[in-house]
N, C-alpha and C positions, 0 to 999 in steps of 0.2 A: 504494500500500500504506500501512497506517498506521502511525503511529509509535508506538509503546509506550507506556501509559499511567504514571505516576510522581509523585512529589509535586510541587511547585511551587520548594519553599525547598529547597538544599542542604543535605547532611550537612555539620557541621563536621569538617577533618581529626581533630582528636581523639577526640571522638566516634565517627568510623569507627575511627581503632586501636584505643579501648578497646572497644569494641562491634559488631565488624563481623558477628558471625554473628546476634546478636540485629535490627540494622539489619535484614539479608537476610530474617528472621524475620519482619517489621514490612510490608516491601515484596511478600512473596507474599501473605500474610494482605489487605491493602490492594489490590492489584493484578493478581494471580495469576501466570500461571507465566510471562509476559514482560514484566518492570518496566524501565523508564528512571530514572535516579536521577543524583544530580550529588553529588560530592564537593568541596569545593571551587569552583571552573572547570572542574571535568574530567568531563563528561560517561560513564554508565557503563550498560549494561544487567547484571539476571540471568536468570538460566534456573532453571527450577525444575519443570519439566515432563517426565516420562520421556519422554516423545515428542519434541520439541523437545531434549532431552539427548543423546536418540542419534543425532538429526540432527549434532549437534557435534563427536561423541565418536565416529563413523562416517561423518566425511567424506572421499570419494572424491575431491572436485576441487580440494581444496587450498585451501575460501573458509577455512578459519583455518587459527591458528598460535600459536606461544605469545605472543607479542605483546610490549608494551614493558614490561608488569608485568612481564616476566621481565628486564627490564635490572637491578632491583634484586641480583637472584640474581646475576649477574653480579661483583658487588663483592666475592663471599666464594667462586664455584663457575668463576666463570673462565666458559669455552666447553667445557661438558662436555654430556650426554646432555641434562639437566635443562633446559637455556637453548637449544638450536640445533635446527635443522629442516633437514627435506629429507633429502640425503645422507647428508650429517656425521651426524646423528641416529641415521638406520639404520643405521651403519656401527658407533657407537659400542653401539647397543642389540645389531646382532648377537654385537659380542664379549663381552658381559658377559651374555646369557641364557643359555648353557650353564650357569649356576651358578646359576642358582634353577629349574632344570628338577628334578623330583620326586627322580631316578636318581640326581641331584648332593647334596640335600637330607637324604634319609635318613640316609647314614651322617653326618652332620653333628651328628647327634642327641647324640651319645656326649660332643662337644664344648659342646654348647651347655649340657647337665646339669654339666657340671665348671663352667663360668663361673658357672653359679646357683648349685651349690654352694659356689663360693669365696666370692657376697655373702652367703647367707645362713651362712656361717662367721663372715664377718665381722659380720653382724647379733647373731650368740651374744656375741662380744667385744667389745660397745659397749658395755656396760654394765649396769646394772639393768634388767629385763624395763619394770618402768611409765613409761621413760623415753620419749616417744614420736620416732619417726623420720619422720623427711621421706621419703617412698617416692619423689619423683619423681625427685630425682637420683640417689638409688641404681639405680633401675632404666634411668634413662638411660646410667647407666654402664656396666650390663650389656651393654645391648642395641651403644654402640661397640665392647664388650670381643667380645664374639659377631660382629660384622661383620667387627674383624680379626682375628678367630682363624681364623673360618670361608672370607672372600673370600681373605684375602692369608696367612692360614699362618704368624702371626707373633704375639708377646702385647703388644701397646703399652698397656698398666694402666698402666704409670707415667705414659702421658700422657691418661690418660683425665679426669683430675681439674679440668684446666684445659682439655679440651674440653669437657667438659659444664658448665663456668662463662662460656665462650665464647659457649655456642650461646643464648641468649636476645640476646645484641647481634647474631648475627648475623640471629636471627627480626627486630627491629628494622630493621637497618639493610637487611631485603630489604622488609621492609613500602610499601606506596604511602604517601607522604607521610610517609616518616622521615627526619628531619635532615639523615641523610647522603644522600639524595637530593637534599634542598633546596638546600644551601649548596654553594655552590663549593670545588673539591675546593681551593682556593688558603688557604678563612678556617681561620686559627686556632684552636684551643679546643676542651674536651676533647670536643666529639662529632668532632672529625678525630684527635682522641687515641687514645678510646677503639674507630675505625673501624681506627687503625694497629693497634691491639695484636692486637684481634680477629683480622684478617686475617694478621701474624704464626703465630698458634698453628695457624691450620687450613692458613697453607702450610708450617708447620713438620712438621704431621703427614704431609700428601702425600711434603715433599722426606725425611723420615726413609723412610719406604716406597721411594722411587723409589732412594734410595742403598743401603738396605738389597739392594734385588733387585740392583743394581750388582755387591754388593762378593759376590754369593751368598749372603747368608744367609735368601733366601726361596725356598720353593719353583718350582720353574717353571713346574708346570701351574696355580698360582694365578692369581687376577686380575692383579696388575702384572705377569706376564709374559707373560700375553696382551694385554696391552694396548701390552707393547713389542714383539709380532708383528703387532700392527695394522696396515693399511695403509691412510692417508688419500688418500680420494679424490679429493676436490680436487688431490694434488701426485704420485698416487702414488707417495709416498715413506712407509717408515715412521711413526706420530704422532710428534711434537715431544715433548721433556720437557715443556714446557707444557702442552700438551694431554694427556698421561696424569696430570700433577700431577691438573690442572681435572678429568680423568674418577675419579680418586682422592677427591678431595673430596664430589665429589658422589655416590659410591655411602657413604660413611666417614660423612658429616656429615646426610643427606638418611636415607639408611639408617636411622639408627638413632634421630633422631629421632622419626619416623612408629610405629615397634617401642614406643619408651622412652613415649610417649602413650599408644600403645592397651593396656599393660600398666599403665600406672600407673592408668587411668580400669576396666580391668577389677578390679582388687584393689579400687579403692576402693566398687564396684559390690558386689562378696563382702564387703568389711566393712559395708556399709551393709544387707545383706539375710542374714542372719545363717540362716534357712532353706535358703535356696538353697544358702549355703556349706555345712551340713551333708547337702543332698542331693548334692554334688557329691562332698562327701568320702566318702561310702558306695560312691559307682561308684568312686573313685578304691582306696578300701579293697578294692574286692570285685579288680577287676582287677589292681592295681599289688600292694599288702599292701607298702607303705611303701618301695618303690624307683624309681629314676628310671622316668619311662616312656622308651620303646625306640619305633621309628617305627612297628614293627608293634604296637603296644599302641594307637595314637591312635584308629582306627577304631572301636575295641571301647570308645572313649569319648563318645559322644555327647552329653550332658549337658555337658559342657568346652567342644564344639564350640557347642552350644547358648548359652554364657555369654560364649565370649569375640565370636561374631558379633550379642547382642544387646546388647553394649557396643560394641562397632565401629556399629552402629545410635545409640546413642544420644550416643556422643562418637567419629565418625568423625576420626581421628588430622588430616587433612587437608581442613579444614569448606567449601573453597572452590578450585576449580580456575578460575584464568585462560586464557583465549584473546582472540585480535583477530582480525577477520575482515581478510582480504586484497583483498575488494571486496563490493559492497552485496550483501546476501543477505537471502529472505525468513525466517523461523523463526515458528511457530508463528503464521504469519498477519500478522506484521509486520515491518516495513523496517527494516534496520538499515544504515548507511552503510558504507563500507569504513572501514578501520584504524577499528573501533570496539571498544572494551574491556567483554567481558562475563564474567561469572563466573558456574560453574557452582555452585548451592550445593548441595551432599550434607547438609547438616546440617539444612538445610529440609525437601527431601523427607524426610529422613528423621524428622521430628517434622510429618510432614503426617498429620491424622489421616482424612485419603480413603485413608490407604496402610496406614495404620498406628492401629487403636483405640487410644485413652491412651497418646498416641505417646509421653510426658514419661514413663510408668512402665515403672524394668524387671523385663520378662519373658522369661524366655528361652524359654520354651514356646513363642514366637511360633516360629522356629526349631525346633518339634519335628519328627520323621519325618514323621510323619502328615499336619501339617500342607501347605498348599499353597507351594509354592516362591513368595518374593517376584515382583514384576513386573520384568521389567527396568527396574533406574535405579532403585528405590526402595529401594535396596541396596545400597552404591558406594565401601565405607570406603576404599579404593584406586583409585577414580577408572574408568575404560574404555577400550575401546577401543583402538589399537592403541598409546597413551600411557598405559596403564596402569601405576603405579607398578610398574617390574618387580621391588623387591624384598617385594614383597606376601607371596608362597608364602615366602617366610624370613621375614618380620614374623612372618605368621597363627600357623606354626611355633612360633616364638622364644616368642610370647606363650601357647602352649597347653601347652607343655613347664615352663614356668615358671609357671603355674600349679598345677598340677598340684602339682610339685613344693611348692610353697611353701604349697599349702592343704595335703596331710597333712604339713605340718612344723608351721605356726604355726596359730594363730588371730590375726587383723590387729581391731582396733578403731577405730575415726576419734576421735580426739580432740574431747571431746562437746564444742558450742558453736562451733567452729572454722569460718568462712566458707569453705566450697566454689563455687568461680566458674568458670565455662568463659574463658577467654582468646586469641582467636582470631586471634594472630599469624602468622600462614604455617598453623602446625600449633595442633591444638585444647589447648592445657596448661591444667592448673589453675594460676590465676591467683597465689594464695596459696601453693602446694604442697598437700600430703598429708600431714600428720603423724600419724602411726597408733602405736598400744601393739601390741607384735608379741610374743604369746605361746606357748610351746609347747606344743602340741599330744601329743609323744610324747620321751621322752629318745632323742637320739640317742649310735649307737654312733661310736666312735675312729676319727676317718678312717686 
């Protein structure tokens, strides 16, 4: 079989963390949908082919897995759903999909409208209207504020402020060929510094959660208490504190970054197309007439639906899914050795313009009725298969309720001149942020 065709010279590791999605970008264009490429010394393939995708992402024999790209995860998420295979995996995924099933989701709605309305309260009391705001970490904060109100039944705001200051070290430090991979956990100086503190604040949040369900003050049929009814297969015995910490973290921190992306990349999509925002606000006027939408309103919204799955197209929250095969396997006609590290790119196919005409412009019409449903895999903001990001149905949710909302409140502006860059560490963020003028739309009445 033959071996994948690929460039000759290595990526520099920095070059690949500043630029991994445009790289990927570089290597299908040159190669097509199964490239070999080298990082450093480190050997790597990608996939970028729906067919060859869903060989991956609907594998029965077990030839992958999430691989040793996922040892980084490891440093910040412990041994939770996100990093382990096999049993442990399915054990961990069976007790946490009851809560993103449709039935569990709906009445959830009611909550998620008070958390937007609390930011955009706070957006009123920031100050002068032409002052511009940084959307990304307000809306990252939401979307933590929304996971634990919504999973665990509890309001942790007061610590949301240094989790979502936290979470770009810990994008780094899961990154391949980030410092705190490289250097021995023994050197010195502030990248073992700033690795402690990091990790600090995200087991501060789990161990607050896991004392809280302790002493009673969370509800029972939430996530931490099914998670202390678990029962780990390996020992048969109950999970460990440890092990519900790690599975804490990784719905808490994983969650809502993925949410806090595909909201910040949709608003700035609405501010930059100033049409589209005033046809959305017409459905939202005819349907809604300026109050929260409710779960039985969402259907009757299509247009919303339209907006936020052709931003999920063009800034999929997660631009790059890892796996390593388990022993040599063919794909898309060539050989790849065992333990070899390939990544699946969503962000490729989805600016492949065989899938997608003027795949760089957005339109949401692409997404209308009428139109023909995508191909499979050329559509994938949340990944497939039976590792399908399971908190997807609360992402997609999260971000179309807050929409909504937040276009018949404000009109958003992009601060004119301002460098917009994709940044494709773990999850897709704008490099720079989002600093927008956030104006009103309607006076609102007295809460």
């Amino acid at each position: 079989m033959r071996t994948p065709p690929g460039p000759k010279l290595p990526f520099g590791i920095r070059r690949y963390r500043r630029d991994a999605a445009a790289i990927m970008g570089e290597l299908h264009r040159d190669y097509g949908e199964v490239a070999r490429f080298r990082v450093g010394p480190q050997v790597m393939y990608q996939v970028t082919g729906p067919g060859p995708i869903s060989e991956v992402l609907h594998d029965k024999t077990g030839a992958y897995r999430r691989g040793q790209v996922y040892g980084g995860f490891e440093l910040f998420f412990g041994k939770g759903s996100l990093t382990t295979d096999g049993e442990q995996w399915r054990t961990l995924r069976a007790a946490g999909q009851p809560f993103f099933r449709s039935g569990s989701l709906r009445p959830a709605v009611p909550t998620i409208a008070d958390v937007i309305t609390d930011m955009m309260d706070r957006w009123d009391a920031l100050g002068a209207p032409d002052d511009p705001i940084d959307i990304v970490p307000e809306v990252m904060r939401l979307a933590f504020e929304v996971v634990t109100r919504v999973l665990c039944g509890c309001d942790l705001s007061e610590r949301s402020t240094e989790v979502v200051a936290a979470i770009p070290h810990v994008l780094s430090g899961m990154f391949p060929g980030s410092p705190e991979l490289l250097l021995p956990s023994w050197v010195p100086g502030p990248v073992r510094r700033r690795l402690r503190n990091t990790r600090a604040v995200i087991n501060g949040v789990a161990d607050t959660l896991v004392a809280q369900h302790l002493s009673g003050q969370l509800p029972p049929d939430r996530l931490v208490g099914t998670l202390f009814d678990t029962i780990d297969p390996a020992t048969g015995a109950p999970l460990t504190r440890q092990q519900i910490a790690d599975e804490l973290k990784t719905y808490l921190l994983a969650g809502h970054e993925t949410t806090g992306c595909g909201l910040a990349w949709t608003l700035y999509e609405l501010a930059e197309h100033p049409d589209v925002t005033e046809r959305l606000a017409a459905e939202l006027e005819r349907e809604l007439d300026g109050r929260p939408p409710e779960a039985a309103d969402l259907p009757r919204l299509p247009y919303l639906t339209q907006i936020v799955d052709e931003a999920l197209r063009l800034h999929p929250a997660i631009p790059m899914f890892p796996r390593e095969t388990t022993r040599d396997v063919e794909i898309g006609g060539y050989h790849l050795p065992a333990r070899s590290t390939l990544f699946i790119s969503s962000h490729t196919v989805h600016h492949d313009p065989r899938h997608w005409p003027e795949p760089d412009t957005f339109d949401p019409d692409r997404f209308a009725p009428d139109r023909p449903k995508p191909v499979p895999y050329t559509h994938f903001p949340f990944g497939g298969g039976a590792r399908r990001c399971i908190g997807a149905p609360l992402a997609e949710l999260e971000i179309q309720v807050a929409v909504a909302m937040i276009t018949q409140r404000y009109r958003l502006t992009p601060q004119p001149g301002y460098p917009v860059d994709e940044h494709s560490l773990i999850s897709l963020r704008p490099r720079f942020g989002l600093p927008m003028t956030i104006t009103a739309r309607r006076e609102q009445p007295a809460r």
